[in-house]
PQR file of N, CA, C, O and H, with PARSE charges and radii, in Angstrom:
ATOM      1  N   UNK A   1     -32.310  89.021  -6.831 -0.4000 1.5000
ATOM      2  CA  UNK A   1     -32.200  90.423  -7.182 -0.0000 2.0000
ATOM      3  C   UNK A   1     -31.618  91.172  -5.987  0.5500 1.7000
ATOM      4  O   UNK A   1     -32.135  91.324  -4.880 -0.5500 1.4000
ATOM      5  N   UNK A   2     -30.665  91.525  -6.346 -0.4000 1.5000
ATOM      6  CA  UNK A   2     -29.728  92.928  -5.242 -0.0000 2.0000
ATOM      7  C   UNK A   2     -31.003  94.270  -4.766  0.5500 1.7000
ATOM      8  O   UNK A   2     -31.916  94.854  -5.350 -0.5500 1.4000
ATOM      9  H   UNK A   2     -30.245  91.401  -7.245  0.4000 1.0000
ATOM     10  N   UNK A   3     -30.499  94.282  -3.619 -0.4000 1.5000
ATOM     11  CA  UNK A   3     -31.302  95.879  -3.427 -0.0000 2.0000
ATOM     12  C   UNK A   3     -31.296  96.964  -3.979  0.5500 1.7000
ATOM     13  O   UNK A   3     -32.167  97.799  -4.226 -0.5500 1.4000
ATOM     14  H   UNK A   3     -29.758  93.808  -3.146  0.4000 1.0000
ATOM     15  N   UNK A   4     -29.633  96.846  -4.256 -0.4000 1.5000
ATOM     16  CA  UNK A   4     -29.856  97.927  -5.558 -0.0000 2.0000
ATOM     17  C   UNK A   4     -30.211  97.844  -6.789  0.5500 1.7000
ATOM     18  O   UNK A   4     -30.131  98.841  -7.507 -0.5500 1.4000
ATOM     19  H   UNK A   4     -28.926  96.168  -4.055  0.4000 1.0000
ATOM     20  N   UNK A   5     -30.689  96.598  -7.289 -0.4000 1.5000
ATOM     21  CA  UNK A   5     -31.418  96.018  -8.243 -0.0000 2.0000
ATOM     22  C   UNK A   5     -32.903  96.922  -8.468  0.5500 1.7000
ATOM     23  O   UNK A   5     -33.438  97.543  -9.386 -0.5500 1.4000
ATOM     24  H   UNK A   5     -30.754  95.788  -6.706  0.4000 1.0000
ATOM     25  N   UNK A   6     -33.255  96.520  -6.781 -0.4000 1.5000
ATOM     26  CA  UNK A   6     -34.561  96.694  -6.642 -0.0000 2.0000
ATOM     27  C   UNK A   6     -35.116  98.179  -6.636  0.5500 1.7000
ATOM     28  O   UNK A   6     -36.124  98.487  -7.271 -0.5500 1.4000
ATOM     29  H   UNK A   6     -32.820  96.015  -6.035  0.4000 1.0000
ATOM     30  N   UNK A   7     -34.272  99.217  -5.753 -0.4000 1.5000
ATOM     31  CA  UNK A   7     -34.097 100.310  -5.503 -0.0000 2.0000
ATOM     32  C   UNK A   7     -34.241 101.078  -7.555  0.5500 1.7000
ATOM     33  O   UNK A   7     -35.025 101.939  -7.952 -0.5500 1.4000
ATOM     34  H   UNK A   7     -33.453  98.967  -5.236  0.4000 1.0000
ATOM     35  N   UNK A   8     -33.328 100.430  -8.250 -0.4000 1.5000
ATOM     36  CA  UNK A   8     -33.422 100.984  -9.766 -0.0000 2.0000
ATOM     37  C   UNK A   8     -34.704 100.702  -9.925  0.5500 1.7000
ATOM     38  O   UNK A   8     -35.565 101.582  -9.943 -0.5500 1.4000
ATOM     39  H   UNK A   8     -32.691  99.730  -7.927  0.4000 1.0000
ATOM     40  N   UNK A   9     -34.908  99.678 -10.032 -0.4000 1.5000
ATOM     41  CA  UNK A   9     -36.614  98.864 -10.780 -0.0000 2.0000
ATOM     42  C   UNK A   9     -37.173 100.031  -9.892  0.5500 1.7000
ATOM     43  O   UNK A   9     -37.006 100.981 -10.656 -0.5500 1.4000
ATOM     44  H   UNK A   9     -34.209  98.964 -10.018  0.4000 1.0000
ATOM     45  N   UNK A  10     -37.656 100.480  -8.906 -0.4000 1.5000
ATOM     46  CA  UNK A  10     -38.473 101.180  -8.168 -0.0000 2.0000
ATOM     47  C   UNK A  10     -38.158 102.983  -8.370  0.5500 1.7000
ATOM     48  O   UNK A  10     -38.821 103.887  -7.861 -0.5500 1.4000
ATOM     49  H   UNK A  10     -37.792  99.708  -8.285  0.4000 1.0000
ATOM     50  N   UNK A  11     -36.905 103.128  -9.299 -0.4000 1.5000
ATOM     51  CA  UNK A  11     -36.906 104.419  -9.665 -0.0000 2.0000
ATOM     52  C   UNK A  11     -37.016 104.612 -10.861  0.5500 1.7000
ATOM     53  O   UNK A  11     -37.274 105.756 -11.235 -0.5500 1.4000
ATOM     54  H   UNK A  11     -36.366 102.394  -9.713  0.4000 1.0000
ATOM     55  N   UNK A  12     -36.899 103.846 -11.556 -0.4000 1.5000
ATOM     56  CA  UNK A  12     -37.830 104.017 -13.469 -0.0000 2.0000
ATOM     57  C   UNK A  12     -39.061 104.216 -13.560  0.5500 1.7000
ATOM     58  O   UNK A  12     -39.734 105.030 -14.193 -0.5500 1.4000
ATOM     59  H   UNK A  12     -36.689 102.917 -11.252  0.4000 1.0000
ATOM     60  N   UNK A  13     -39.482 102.754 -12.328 -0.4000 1.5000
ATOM     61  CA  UNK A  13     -41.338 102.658 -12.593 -0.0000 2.0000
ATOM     62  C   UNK A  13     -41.722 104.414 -12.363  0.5500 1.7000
ATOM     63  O   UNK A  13     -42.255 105.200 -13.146 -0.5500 1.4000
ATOM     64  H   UNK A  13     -38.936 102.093 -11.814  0.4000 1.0000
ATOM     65  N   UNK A  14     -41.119 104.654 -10.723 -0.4000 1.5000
ATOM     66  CA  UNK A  14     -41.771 106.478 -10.383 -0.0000 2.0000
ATOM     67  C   UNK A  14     -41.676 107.137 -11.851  0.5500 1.7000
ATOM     68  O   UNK A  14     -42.649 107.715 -12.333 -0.5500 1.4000
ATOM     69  H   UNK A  14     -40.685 104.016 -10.087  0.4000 1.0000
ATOM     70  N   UNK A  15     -40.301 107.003 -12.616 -0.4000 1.5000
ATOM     71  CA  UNK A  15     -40.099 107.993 -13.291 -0.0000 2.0000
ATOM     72  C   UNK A  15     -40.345 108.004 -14.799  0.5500 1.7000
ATOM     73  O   UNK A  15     -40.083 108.906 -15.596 -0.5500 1.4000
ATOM     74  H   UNK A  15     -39.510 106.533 -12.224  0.4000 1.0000
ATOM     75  N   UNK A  16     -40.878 106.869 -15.012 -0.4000 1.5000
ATOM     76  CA  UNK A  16     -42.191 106.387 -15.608 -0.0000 2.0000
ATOM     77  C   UNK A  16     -43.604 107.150 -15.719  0.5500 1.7000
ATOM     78  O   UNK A  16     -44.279 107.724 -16.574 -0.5500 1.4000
ATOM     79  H   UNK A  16     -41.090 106.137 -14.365  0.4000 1.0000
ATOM     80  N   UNK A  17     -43.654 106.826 -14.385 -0.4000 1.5000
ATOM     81  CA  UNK A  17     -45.153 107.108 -14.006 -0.0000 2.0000
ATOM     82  C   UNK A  17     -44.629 108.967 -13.985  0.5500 1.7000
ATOM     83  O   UNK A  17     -44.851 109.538 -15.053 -0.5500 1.4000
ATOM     84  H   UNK A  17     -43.106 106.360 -13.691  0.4000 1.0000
ATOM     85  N   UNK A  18     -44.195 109.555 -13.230 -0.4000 1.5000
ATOM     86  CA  UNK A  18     -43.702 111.490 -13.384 -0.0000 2.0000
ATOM     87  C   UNK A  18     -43.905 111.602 -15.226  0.5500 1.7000
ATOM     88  O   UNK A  18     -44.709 112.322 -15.818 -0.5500 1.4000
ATOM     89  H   UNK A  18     -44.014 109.091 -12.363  0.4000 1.0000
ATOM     90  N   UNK A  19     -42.974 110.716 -15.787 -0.4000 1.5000
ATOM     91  CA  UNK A  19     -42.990 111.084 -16.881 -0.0000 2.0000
ATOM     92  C   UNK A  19     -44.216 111.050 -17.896  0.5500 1.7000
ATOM     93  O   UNK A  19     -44.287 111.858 -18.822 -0.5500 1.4000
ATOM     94  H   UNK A  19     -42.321 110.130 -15.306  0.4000 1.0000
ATOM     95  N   UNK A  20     -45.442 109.801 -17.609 -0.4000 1.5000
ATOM     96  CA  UNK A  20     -46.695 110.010 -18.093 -0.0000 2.0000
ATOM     97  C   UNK A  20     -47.782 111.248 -17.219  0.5500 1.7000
ATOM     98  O   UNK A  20     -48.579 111.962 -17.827 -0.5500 1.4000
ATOM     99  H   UNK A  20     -45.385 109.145 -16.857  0.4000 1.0000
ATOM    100  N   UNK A  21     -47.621 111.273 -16.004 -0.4000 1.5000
ATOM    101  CA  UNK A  21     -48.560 111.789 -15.679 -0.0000 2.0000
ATOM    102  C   UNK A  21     -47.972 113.477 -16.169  0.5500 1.7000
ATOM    103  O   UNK A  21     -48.853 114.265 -16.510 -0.5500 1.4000
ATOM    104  H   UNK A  21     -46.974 110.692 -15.510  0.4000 1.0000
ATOM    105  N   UNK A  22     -46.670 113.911 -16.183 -0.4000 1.5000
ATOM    106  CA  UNK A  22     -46.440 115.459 -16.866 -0.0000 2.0000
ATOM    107  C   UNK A  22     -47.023 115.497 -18.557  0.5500 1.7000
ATOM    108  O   UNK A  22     -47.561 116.469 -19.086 -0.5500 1.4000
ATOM    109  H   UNK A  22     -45.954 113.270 -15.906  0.4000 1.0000
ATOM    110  N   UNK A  23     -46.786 114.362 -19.107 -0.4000 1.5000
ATOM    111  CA  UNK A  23     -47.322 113.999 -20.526 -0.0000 2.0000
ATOM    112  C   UNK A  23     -49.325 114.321 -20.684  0.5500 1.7000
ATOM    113  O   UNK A  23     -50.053 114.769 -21.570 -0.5500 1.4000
ATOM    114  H   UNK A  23     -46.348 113.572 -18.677  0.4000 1.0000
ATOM    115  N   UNK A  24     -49.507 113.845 -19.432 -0.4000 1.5000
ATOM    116  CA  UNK A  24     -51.129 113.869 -19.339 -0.0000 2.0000
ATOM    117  C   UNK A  24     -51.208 115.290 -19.189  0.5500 1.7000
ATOM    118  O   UNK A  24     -51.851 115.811 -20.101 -0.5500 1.4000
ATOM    119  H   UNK A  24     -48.915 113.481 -18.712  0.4000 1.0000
ATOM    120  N   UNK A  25     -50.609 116.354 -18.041 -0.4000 1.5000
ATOM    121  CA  UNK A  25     -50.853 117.593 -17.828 -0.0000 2.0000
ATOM    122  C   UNK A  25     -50.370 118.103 -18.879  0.5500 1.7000
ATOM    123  O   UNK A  25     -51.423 118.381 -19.452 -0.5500 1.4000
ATOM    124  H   UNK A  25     -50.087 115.931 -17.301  0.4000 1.0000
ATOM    125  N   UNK A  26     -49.477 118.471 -19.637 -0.4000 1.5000
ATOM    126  CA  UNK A  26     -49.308 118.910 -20.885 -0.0000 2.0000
ATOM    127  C   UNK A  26     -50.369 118.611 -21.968  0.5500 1.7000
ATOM    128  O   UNK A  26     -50.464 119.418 -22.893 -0.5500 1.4000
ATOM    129  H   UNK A  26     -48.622 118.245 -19.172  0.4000 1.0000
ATOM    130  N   UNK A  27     -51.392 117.237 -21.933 -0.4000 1.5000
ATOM    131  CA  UNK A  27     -52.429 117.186 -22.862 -0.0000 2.0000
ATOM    132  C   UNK A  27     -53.535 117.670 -22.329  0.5500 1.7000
ATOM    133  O   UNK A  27     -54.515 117.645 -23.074 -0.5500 1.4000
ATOM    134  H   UNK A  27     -51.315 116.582 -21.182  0.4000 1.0000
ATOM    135  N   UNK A  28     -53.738 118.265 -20.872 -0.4000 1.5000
ATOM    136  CA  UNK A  28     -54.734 118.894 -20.441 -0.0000 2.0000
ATOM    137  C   UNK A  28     -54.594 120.064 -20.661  0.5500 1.7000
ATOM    138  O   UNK A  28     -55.627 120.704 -20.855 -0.5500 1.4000
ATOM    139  H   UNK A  28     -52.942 118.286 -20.267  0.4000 1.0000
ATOM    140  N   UNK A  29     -53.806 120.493 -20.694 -0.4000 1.5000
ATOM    141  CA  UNK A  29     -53.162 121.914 -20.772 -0.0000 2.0000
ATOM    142  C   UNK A  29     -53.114 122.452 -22.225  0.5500 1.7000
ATOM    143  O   UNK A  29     -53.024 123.676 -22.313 -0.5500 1.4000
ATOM    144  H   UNK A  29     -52.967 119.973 -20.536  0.4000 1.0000
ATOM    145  N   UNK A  30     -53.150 121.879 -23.160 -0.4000 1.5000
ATOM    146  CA  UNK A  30     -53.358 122.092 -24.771 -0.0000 2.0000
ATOM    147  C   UNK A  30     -55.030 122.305 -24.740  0.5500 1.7000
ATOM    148  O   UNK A  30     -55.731 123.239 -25.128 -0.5500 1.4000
ATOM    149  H   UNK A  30     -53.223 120.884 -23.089  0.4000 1.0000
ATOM    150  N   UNK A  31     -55.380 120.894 -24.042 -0.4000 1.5000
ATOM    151  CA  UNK A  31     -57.111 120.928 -24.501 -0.0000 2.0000
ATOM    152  C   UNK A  31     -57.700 122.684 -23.636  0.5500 1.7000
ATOM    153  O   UNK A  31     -58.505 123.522 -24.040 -0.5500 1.4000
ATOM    154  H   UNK A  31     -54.810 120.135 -23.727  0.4000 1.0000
ATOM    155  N   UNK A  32     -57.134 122.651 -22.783 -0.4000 1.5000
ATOM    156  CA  UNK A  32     -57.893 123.638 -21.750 -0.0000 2.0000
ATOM    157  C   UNK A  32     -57.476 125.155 -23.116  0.5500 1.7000
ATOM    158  O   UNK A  32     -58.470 125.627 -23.668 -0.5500 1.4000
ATOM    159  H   UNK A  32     -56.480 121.970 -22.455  0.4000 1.0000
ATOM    160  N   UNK A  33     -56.276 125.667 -23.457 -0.4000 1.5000
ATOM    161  CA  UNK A  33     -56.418 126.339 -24.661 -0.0000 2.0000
ATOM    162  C   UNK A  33     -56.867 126.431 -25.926  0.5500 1.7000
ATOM    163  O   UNK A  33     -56.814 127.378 -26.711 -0.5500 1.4000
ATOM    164  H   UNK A  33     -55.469 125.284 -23.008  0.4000 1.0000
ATOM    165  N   UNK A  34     -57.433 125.068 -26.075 -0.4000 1.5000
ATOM    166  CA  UNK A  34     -57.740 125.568 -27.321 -0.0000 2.0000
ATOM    167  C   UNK A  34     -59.323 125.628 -27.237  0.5500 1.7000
ATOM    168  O   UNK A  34     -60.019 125.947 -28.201 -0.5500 1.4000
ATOM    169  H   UNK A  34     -57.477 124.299 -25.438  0.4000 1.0000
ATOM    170  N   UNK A  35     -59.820 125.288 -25.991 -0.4000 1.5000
ATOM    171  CA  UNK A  35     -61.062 125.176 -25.279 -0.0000 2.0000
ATOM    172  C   UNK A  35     -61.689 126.520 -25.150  0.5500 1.7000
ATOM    173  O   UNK A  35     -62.860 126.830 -25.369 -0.5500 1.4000
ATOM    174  H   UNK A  35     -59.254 125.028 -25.209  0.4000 1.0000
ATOM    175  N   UNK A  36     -60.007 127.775 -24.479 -0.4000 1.5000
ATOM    176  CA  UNK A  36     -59.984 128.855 -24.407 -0.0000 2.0000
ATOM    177  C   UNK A  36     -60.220 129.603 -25.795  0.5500 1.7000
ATOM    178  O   UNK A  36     -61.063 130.486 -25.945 -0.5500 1.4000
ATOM    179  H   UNK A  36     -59.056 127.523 -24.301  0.4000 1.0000
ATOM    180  N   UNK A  37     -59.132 129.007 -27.059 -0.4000 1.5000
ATOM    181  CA  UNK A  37     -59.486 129.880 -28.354 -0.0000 2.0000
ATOM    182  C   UNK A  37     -60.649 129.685 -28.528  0.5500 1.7000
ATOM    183  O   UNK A  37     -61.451 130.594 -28.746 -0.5500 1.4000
ATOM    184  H   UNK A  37     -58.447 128.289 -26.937  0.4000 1.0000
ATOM    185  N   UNK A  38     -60.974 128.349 -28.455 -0.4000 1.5000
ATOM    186  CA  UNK A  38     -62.608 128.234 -29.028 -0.0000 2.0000
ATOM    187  C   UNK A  38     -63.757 129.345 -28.425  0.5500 1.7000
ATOM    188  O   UNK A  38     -64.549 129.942 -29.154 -0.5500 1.4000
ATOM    189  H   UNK A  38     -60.322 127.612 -28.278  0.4000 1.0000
ATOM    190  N   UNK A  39     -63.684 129.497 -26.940 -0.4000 1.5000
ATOM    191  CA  UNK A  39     -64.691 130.454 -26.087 -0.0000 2.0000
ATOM    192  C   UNK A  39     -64.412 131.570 -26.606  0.5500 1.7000
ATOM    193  O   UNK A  39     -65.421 132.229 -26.858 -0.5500 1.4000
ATOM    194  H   UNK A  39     -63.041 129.012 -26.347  0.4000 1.0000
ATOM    195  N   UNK A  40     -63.268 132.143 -26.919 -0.4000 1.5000
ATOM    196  CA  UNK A  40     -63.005 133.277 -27.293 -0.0000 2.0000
ATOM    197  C   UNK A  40     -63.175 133.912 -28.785  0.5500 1.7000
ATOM    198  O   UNK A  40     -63.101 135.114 -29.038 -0.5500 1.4000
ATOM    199  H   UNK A  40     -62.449 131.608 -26.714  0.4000 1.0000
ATOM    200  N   UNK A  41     -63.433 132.803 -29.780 -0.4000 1.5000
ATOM    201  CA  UNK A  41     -63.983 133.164 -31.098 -0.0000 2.0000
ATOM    202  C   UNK A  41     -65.421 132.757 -31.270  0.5500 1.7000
ATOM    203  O   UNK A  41     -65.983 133.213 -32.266 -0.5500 1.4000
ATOM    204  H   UNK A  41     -63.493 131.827 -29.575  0.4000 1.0000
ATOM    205  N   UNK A  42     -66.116 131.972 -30.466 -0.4000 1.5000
ATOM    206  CA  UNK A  42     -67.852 131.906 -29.822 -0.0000 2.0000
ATOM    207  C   UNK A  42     -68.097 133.669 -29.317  0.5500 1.7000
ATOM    208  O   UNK A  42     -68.712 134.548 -29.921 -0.5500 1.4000
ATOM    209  H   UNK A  42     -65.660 131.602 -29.657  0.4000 1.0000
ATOM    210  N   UNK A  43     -67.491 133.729 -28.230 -0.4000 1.5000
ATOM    211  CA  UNK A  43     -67.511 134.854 -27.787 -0.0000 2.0000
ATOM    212  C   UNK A  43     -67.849 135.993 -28.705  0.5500 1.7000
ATOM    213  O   UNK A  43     -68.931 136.576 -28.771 -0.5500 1.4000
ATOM    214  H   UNK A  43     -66.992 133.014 -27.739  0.4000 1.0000
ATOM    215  N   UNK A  44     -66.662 136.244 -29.470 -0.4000 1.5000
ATOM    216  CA  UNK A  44     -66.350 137.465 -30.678 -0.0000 2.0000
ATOM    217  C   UNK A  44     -67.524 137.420 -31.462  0.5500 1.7000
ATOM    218  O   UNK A  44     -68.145 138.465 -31.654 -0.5500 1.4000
ATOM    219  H   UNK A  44     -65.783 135.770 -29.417  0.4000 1.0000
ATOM    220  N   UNK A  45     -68.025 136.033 -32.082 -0.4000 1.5000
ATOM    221  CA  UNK A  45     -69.088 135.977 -32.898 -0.0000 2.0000
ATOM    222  C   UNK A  45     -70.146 136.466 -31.899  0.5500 1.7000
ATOM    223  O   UNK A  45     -70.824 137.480 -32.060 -0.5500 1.4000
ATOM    224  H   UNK A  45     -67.521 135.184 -31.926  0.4000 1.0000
ATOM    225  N   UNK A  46     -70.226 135.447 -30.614 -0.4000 1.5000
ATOM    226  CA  UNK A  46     -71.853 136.146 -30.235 -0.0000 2.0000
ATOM    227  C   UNK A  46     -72.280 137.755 -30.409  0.5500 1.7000
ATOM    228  O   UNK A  46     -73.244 138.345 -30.897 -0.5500 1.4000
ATOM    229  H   UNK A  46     -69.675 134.623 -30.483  0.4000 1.0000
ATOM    230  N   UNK A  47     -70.540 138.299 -29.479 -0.4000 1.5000
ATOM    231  CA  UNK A  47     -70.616 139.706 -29.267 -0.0000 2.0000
ATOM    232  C   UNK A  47     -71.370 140.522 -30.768  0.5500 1.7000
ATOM    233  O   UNK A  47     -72.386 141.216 -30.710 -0.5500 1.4000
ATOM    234  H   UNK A  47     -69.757 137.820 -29.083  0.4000 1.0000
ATOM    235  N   UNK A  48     -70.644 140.248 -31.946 -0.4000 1.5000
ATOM    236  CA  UNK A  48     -70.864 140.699 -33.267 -0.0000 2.0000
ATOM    237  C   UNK A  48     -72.464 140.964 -33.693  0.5500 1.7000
ATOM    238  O   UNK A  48     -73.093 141.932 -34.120 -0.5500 1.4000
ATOM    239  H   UNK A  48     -69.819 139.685 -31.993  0.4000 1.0000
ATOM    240  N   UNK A  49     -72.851 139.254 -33.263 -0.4000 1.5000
ATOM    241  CA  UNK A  49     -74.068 139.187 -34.003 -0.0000 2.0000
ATOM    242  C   UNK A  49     -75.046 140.010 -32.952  0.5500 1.7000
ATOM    243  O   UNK A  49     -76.058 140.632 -33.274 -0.5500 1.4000
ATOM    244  H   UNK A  49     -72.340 138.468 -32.917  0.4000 1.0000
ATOM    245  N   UNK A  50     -74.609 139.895 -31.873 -0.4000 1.5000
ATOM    246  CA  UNK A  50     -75.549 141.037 -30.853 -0.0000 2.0000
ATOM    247  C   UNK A  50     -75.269 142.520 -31.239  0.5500 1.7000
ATOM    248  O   UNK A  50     -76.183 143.278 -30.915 -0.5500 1.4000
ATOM    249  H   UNK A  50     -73.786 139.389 -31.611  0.4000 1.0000
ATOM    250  N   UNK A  51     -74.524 142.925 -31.675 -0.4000 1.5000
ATOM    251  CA  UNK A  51     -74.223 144.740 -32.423 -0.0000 2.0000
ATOM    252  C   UNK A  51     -75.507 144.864 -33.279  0.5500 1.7000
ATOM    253  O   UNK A  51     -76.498 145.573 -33.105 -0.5500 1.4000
ATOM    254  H   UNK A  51     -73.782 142.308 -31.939  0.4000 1.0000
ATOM    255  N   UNK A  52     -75.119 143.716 -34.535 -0.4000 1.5000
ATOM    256  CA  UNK A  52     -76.058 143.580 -35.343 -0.0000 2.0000
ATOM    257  C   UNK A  52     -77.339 143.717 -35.128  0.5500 1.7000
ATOM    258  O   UNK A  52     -77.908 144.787 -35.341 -0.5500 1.4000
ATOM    259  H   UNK A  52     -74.313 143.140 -34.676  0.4000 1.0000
ATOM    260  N   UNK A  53     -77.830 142.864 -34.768 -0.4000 1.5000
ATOM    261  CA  UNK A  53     -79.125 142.524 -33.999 -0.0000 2.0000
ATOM    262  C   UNK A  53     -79.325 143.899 -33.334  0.5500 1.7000
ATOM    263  O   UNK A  53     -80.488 144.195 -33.609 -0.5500 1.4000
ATOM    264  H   UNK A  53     -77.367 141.994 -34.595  0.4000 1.0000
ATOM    265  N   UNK A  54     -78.812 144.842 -32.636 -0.4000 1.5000
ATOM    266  CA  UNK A  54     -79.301 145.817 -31.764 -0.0000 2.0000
ATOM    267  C   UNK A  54     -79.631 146.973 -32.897  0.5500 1.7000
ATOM    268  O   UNK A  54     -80.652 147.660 -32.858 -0.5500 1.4000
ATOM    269  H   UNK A  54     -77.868 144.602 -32.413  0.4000 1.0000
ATOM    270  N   UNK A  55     -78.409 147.101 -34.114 -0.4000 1.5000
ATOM    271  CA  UNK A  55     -78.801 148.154 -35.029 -0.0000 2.0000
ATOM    272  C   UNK A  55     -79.801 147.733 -35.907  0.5500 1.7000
ATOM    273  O   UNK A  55     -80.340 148.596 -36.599 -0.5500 1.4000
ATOM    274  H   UNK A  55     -77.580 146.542 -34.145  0.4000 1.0000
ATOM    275  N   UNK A  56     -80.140 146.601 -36.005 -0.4000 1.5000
ATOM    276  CA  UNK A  56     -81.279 146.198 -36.846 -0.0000 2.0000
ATOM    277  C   UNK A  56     -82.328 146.446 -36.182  0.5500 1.7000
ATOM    278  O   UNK A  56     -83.265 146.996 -36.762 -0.5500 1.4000
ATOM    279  H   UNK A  56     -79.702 145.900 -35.443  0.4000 1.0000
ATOM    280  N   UNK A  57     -82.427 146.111 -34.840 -0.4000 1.5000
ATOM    281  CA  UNK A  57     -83.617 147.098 -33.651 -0.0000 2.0000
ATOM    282  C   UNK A  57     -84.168 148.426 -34.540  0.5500 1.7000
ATOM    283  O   UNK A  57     -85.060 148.846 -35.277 -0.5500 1.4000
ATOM    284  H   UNK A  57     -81.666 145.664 -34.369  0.4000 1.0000
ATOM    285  N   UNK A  58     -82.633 148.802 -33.716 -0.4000 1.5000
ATOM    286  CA  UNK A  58     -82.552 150.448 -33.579 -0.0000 2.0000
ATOM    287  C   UNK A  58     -83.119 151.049 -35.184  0.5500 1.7000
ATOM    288  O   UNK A  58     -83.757 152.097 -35.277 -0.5500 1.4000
ATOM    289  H   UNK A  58     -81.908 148.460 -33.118  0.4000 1.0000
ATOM    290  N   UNK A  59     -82.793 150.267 -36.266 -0.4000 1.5000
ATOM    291  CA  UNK A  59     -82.699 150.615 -37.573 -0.0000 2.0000
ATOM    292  C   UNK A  59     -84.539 150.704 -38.268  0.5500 1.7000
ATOM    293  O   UNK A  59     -85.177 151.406 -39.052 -0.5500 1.4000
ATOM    294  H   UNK A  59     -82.275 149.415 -36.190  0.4000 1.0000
ATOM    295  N   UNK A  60     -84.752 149.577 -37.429 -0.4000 1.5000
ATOM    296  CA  UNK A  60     -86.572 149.377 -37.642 -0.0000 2.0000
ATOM    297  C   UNK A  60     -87.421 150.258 -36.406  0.5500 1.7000
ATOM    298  O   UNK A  60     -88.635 150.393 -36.558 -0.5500 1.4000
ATOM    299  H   UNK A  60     -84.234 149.007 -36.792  0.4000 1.0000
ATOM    300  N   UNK A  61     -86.903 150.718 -35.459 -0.4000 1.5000
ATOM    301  CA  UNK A  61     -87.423 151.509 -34.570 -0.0000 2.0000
ATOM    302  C   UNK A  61     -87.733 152.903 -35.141  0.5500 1.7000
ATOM    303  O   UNK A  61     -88.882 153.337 -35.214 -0.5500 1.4000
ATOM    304  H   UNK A  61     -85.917 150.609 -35.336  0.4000 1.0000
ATOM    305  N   UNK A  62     -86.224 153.838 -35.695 -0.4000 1.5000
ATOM    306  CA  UNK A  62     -86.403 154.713 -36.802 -0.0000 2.0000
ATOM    307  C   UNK A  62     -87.040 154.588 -37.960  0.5500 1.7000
ATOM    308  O   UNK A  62     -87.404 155.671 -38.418 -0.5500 1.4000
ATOM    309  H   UNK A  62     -85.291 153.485 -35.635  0.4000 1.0000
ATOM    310  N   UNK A  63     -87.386 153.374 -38.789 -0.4000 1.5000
ATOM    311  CA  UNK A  63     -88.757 153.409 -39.615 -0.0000 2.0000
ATOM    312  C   UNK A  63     -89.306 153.867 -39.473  0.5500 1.7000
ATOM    313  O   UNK A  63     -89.606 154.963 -39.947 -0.5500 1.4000
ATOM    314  H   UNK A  63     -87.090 152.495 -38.417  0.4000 1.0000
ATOM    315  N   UNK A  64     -90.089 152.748 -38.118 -0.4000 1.5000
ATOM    316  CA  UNK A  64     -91.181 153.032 -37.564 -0.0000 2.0000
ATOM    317  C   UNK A  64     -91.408 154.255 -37.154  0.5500 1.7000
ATOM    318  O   UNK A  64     -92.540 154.698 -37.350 -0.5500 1.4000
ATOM    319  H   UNK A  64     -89.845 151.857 -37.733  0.4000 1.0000
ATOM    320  N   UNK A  65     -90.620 154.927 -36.630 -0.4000 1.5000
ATOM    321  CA  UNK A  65     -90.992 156.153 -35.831 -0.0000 2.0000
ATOM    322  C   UNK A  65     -91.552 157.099 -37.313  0.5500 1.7000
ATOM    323  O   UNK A  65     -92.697 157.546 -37.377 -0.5500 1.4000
ATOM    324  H   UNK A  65     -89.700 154.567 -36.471  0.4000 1.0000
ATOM    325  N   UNK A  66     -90.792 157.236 -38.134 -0.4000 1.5000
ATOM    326  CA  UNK A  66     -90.749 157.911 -39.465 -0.0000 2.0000
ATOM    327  C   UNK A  66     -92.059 157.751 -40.557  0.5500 1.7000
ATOM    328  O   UNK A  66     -92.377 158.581 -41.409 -0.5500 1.4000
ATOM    329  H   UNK A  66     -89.862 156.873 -38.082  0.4000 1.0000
ATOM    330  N   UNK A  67     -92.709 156.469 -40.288 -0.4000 1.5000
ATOM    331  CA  UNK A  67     -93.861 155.640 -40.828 -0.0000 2.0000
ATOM    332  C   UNK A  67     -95.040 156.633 -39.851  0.5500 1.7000
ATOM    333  O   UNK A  67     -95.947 157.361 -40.255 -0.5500 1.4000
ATOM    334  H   UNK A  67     -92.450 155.794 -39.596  0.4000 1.0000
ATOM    335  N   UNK A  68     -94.652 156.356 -38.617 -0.4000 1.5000
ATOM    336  CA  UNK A  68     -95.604 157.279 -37.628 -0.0000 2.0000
ATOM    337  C   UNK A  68     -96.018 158.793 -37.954  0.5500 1.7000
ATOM    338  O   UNK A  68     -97.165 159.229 -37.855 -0.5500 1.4000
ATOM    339  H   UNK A  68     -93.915 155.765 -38.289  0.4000 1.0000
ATOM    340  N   UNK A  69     -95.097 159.389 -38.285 -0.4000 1.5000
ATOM    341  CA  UNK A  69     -95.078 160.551 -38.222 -0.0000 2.0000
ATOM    342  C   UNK A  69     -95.677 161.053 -39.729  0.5500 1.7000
ATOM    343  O   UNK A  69     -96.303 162.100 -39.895 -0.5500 1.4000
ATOM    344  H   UNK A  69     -94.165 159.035 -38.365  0.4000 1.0000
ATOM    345  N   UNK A  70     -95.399 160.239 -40.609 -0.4000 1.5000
ATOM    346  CA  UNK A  70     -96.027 160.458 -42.170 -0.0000 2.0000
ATOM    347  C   UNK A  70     -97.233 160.319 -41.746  0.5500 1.7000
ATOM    348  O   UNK A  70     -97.937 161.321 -41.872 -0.5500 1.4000
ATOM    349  H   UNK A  70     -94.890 159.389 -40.475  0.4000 1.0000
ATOM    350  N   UNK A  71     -97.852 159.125 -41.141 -0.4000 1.5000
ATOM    351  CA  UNK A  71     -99.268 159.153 -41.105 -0.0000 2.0000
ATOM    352  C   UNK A  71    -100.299 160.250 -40.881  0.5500 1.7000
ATOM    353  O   UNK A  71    -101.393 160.570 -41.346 -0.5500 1.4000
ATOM    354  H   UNK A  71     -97.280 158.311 -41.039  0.4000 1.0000
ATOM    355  N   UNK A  72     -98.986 160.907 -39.453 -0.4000 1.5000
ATOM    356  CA  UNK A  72     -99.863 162.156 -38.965 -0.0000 2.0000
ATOM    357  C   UNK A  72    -100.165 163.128 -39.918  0.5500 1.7000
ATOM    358  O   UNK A  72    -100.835 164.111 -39.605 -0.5500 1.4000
ATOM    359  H   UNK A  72     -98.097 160.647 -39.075  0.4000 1.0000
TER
END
C-alpha cells in the first residue's frame, strides 16, 4: 500500500467518524427539543391546574365565609 493509499484510508475513516459523531449531535439535539416541548406542555398543564386549584380555594373560602355569616 502507497502512502497515499494510506493517507486516503486515514481520511474517510476521520470523515467517517465527523460524519457519525455530527449524526449523533443532531440526534441529541432533536431529543434535547422535544424534551424541551415536552417541559413546556407539563409546564402549561401544571401552571393551569394550579389557577384552578387556587379558584377552587378561593371559591370555597367565599362559601365559607357566607355560611359564617348566615349563622350569625
Amino acid at each position: 500500500m502507497s502512502e497515499m493509499n494510506i493517507v486516503r484510508s486515514l481520511r474517510e475513516e476521520l470523515e467517517n467518524k465527523v460524519a457519525a459523531q455530527v449524526s449523533e449531535l443532531n440526534l441529541i439535539r432533536q431529543a434535547l427539543y422535544d424534551l424541551k416541548s415536552a417541559h413546556n406542555k407539563m409546564r402549561q398543564q401544571y401552571d393551569e391546574e394550579i389557577a384552578r386549584l387556587r379558584a377552587d380555594v378561593a371559591q370555597q373560602a367565599q362559601v365559607a365565609a357566607v355560611q359564617q355569616q348566615q349563622k350569625q
